[in-house]
N, C-alpha and C positions, 0 to 999 in steps of 0.2 A: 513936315511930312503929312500928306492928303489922305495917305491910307489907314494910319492905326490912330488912333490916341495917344497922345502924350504920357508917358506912364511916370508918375510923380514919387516910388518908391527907392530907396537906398541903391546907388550902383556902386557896385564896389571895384570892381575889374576895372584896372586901366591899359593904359597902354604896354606897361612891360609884363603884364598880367597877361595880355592877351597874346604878345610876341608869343611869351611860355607857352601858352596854350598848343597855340599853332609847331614851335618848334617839337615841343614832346609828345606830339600828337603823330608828328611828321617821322621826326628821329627818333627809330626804336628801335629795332632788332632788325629792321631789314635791309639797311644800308650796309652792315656789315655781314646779314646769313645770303642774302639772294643772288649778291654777284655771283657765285657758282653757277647755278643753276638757271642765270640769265647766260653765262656763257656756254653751258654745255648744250642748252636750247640754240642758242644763235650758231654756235659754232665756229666763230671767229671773233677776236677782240673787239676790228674793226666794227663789226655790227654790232655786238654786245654795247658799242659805245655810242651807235647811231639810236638804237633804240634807249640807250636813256636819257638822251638830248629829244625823240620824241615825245616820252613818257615825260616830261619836265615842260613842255610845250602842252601838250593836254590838262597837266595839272593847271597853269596857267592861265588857261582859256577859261576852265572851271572856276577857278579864282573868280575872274574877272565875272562871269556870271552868275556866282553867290553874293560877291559885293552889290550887283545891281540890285536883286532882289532883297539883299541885308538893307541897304540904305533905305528903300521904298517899305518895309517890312520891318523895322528895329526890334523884334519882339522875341524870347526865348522859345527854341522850338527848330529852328532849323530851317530844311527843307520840308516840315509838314506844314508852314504856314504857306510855305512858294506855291507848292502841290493842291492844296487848300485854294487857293484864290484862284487858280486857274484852272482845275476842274469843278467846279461849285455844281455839275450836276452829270452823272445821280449824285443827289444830294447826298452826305457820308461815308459816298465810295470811294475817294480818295483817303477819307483819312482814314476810313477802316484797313484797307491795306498799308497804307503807310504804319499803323499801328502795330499789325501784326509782324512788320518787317521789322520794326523797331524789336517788338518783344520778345522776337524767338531767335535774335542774331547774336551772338558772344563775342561784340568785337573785339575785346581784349583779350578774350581766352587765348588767341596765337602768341601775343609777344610776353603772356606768362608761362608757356611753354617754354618759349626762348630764352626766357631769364631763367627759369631752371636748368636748363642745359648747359647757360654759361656759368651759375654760381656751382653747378656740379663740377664741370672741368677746371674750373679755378679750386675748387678743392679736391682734384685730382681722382675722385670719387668715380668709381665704374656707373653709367647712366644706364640704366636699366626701363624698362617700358612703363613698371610702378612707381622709380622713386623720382622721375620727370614730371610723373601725372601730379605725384602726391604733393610737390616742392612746386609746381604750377597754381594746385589748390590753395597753398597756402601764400603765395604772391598774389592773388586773384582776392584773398579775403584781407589781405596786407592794407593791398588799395583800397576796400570796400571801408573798412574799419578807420581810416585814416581820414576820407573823405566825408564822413559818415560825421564823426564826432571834431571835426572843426576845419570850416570850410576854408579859414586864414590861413593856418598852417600846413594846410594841404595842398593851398596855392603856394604857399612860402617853398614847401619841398619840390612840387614842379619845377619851380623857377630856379632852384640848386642842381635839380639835376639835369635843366637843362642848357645850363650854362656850365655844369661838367661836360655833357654829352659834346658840347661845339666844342671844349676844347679835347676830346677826342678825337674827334674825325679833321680839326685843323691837324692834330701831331702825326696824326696818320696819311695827309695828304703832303706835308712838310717831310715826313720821312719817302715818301713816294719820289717824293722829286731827287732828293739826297739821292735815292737809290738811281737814278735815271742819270744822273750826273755823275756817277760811278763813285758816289762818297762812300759807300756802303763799305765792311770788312772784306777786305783782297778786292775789291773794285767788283764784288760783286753783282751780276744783274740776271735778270731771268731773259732778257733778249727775246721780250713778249710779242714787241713792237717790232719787230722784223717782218714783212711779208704781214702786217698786222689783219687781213681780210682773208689770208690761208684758212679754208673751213669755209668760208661763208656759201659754199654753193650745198652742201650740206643740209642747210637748214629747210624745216620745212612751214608749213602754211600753219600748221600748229603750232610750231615749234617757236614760230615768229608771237603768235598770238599769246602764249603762256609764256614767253618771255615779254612781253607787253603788260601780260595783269601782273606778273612780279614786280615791274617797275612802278606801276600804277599803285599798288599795296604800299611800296615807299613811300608815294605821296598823300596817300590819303592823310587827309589832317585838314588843308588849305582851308575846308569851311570850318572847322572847330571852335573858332569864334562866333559862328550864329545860333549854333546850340544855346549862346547864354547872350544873347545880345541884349537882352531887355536890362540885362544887369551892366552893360559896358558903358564907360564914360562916355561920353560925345562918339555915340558907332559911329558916324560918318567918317570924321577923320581920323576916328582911330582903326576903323577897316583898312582907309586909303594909306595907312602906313603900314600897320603891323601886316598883314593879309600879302601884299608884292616883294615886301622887303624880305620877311622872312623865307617863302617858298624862293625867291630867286636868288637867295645867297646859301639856302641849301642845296638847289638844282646845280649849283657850280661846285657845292661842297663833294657833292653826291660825284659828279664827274672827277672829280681830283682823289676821293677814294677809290673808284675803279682804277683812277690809273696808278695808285699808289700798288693795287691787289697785283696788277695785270706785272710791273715793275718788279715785284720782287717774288710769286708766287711761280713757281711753274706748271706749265699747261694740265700735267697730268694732275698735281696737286689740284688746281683749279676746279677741275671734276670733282673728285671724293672729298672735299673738304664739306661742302653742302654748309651746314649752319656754323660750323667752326673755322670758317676762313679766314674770319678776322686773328684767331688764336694762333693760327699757323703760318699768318703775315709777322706776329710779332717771334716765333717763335724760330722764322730762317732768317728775322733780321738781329734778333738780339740775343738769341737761346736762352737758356738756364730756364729761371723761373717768368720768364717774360711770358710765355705762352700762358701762366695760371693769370698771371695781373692780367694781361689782357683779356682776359676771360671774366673778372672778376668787371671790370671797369664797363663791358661792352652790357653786363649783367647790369650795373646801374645804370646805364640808358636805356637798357627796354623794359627796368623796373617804371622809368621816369612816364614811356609808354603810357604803361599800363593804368597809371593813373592819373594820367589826362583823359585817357578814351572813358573810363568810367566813369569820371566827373563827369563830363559832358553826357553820356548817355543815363546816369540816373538823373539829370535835370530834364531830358528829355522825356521820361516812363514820368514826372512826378509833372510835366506841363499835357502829358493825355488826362492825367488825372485829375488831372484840376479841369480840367475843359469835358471832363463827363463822357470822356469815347470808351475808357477801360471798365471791367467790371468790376464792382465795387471803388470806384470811383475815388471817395472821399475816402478810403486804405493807402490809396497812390499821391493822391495829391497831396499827402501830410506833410510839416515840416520840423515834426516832434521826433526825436527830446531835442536835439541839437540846434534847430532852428537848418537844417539842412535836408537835402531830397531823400533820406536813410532807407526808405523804402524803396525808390526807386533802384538808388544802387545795391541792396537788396537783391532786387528782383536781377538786377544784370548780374548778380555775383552767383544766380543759382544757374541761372542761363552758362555762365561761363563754362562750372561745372561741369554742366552735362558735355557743354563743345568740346572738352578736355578730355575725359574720361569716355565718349562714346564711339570716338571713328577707332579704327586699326593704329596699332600704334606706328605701324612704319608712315602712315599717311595721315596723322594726326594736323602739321602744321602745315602743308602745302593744304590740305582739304579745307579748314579754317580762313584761309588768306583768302583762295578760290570764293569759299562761301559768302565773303564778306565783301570782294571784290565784284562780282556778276552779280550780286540785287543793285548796289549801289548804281554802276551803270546802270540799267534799269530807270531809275531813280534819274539820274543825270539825265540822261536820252528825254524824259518825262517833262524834268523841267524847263533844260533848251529849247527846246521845240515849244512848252509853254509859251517859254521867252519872245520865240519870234511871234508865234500866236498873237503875244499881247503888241508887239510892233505894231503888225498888221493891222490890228484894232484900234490902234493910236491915229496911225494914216490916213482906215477911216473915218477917222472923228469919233469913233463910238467906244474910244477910252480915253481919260486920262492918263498920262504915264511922265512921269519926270522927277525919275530920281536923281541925288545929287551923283552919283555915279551908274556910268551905263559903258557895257559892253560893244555894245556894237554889232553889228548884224555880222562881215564878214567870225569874228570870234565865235559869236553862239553860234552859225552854222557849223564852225571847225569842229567846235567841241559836241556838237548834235551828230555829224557824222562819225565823229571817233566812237564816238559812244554805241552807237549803229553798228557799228566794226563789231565793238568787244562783247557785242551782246549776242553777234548771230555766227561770230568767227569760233567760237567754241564747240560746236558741234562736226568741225572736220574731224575725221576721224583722225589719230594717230598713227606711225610709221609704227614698224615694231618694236618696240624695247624704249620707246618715245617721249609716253605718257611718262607724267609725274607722279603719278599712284602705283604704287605695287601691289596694290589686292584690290583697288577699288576701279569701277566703270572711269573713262575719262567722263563722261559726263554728269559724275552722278552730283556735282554744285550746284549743274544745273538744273539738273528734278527737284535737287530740294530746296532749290529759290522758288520754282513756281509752285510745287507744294507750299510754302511757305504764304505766297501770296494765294494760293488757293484756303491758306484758313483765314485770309482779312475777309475774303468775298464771301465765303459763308459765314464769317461775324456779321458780316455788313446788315447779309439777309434777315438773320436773326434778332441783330439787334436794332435795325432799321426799319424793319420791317413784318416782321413775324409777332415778334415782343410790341410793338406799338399795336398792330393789328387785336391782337390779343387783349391787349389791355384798355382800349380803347382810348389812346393818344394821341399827341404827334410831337416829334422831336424839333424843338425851335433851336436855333443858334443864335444866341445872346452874347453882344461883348458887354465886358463886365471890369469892372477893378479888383479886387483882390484884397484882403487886409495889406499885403506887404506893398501896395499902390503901385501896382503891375497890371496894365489894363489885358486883359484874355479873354479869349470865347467860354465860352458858357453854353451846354447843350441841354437843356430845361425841357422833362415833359409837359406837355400843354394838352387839357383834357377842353372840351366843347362848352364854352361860355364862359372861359379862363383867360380868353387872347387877352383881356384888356385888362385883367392883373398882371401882366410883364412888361407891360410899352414901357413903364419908366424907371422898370427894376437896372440897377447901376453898381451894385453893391452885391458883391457874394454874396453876403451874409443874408439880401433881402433875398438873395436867390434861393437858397437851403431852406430858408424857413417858408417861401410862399412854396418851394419841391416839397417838403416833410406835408403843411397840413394841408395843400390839394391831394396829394396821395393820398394820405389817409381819409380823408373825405371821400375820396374817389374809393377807393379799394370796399369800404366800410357800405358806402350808395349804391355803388355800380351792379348786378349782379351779373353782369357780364366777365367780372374780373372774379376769377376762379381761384387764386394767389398771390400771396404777398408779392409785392415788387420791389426790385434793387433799388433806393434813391441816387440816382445820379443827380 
């Protein structure tokens, strides 16, 4: 690889390591809550089924242009290294927003809601607006705690549950057919598939597009394995396997639950079931206590959720932190006591929190999903368009590019325009009674995405700009190694006759201590500098 350094530290993740990642990333609570409300959206089976045969073809496209930039990029971080190399100016505006989008998003917060709500109904417990919030809380700190004090056996339990979760949605797409074939008690069938497109004129322009980011929420996961790539066996081939195999044997999984729901549930059910659809599929095919087990079962798949997206997102808050973008810098980049990112997931477990506990409660887990589905596109739109960017600069000769895996122009353009779609198709208005929110604006994900990226852009200023200004620096970008022998950026103040004590700095460690006594030289000389300064 031409672009990063060789990083010579412990990888521990391998191949079935990474499968987990992706599949408990992928499979969580929304294969089983959203078929509803992608149907009452589309308002016909038939479309309910075209759109997530689309929504499975986007995820893919995506795939395929994370794995390019994974291969060329092997490095823990994600999409803020892709972002990073393709907008390299204004210099730290990329990553400042990218940071802020990282810090203030709860993406786990939704499928800890959803595991409360199914460990409630499985204990037959009345769910109430506090005791979801509360039993969400403490799922949310389950993960954090778990991940937190031993990084082995937290991949050990990903990989348990999500090798329970597949054999959930197999027995639930095996009973789907059973019922189609009229195996079921008295040859019973919901005769869904009749007239299967009856409804579809119904639907409208919204209605199309918010059943779209529901399916799109399904998918998200596909790049969950770049979050940690720096730590994965051989990424190349192990991208090229886990990364196609898994999203496309859940994209089939995913269609054979719909048709198992659509088989046995009926229409009007279909509507008011909302997050309990899966309980009320097992409950008209098997009654008694099947409805609480199945509620009990779909609870530990989006517990499984939960703590994949956390792992992967405090590796992310603990790799700004090491690379000097966050305040207080060396708080985030720690890997004490446990030798694990404990601050990082931390900081995600308080974020959750608040995603939990703040919206209304009837529009808690649709706002959440919203929230976390419209930056991300954002984000995707960003880096495709990168993508061709960096083609086009290939063709002129004036880039290198050749990773061992490549997308393709027709693919990133598919997945640049879809992304285009989901980003500007949210502000049709809704029909009446339409929207997904019952007390809140339809667009209010979308104020608080760009609020969201409007506090990167005032980090940016300040901390780019205002704070250098001030203090009379400048912010270098240094790649570096790391004691754990993981080559990362490095964001080093550099004061005026300094440049040339960094040329050959290579070692965190020469990094902090040439930051600590230029600072203090500098703050103690300067009388320019009016106050102590943060050591990034």
């Amino acid at each position: 690889n031409v672009y990063t350094n060789i990083d010579k530290g412990k990888k521990q993740v391998g191949l079935i390591s990474c499968v987990g990642l992706v599949v408990n990333r992928m499979l969580g609570a929304g294969i089983f809550a959203v078929p509803s409300t992608i149907y009452t959206l589309c308002g016909s089976i038939g479309l309910s089924l075209i759109i997530w045969a689309v929504g499975a073809i986007i995820a893919l496209s995506g795939l395929y242009v994370y794995m390019e930039f994974g291969t060329a990029i092997p490095k823990n971080g994600g999409e803020k290294n892709y972002l990073e190399f393709i907008f390299k100016k204004p210099k730290f505006f990329a990553t400042s927003m990218y940071a802020s989008y990282v810090f203030f998003m709860g993406w786990a917060a939704g499928n800890s809601v959803n595991t409360a709500v199914m460990f409630l109904t499985a204990g037959e417990a009345k769910i109430t607006e506090w005791n979801q919030r509360g039993l969400g809380v403490a799922i949310i700190a389950f993960a954090f705690i778990v991940n937190s004090v031993s990084v082995k056996y937290g991949l050990y339990l990903q990989n348990l549950l999500g090798i329970f979760k597949l054999g959930i949605v197999v027995f639930i797409s095996i009973t789907g057919w059973v019922a189609l074939g009229g195996g079921l008690k008295g040859g019973y069938q919901s005769h869904n598939f009749h007239n299967a497109f009856e409804g579809t004129t119904k639907a409208t322009a919204y209605g199309i597009v918010t059943a779209l980011y529901n399916v799109i929420w399904s998918f998200i996961g596909y790049s969950n394995i770049n979050y940690a790539l720096g730590e994965v066996k051989d990424p190349a081939r192990t991208l090229k396997i886990a990364g196609p195999s898994s999203l496309i044997v859940l994209a089939i999984i995913y269609m054979f639950v719909n048709i198992a729901f659509f088989a046995v549930v009926p229409k009007d059910k279909l509507i008011s079931s909302k997050l309990i659809l899966v309980a009320d599929f097992f409950d008209i095919v098997f009654g008694g206590h099947a409805k609480r087990a199945a509620s009990a079962f779909v609870g530990l798949s989006a517990l499984g959720n939960v703590l994949s997206v956390i792992f992967a997102q405090g590796r992310v808050i603990q790799q700004l932190g090491r690379e000097g973008v966050l305040p207080f810098s060396n708080f985030f980049a720690s890997s004490k006591p446990f030798n694990s990112p404990m601050i990082g997931l931390f900081q995600h477990f308080i974020i959750c929190i608040i995603t939990i506990l703040a919206p209304p409660p009837g529009d808690a887990y649709n706002f959440i999903m919203n929230l976390v589905s419209y930056p991300l596109n954002i984000i995707n739109f960003c880096i495709s368009l990168g993508l061709l960017w960096i083609y086009w600069e290939k063709r002129q000769g004036r880039m290198e590019w050749d990773p061992p895996l490549k997308a393709g122009v027709p693919v990133i353009v598919f997945f640049t325009l879809a992304n285009l779609y989901l980003i500007v198709a949210p502000y049709i208005p809704p029909s009446d009674g339409e929207s997904v929110y019952e007390t809140l604006p339809y667009w209010i994900h979308c104020v608080v995405t760009w609020g969201v990226f409007g506090i990167g852009a005032a980090y940016y200023l300040l901390w780019a700009h205002i704070l250098p200004w001030r203090g009379g620096y400048t912010l270098v970008n240094k790649e570096i190694v790391g004691e754990d022998g993981f080559w990362r950026n490095k964001i080093i103040k550099v004061y005026p006759g300094d440049e040339d004590d960094i040329t050959n700095v290579t070692s965190a460690d020469t990094v902090e201590s040439l930051s600590d006594s230029v600072i203090e030289e500098k703050v103690s000389n300067n009388p320019k500098v009016g106050f102590p300064l943060v050591t990034i």
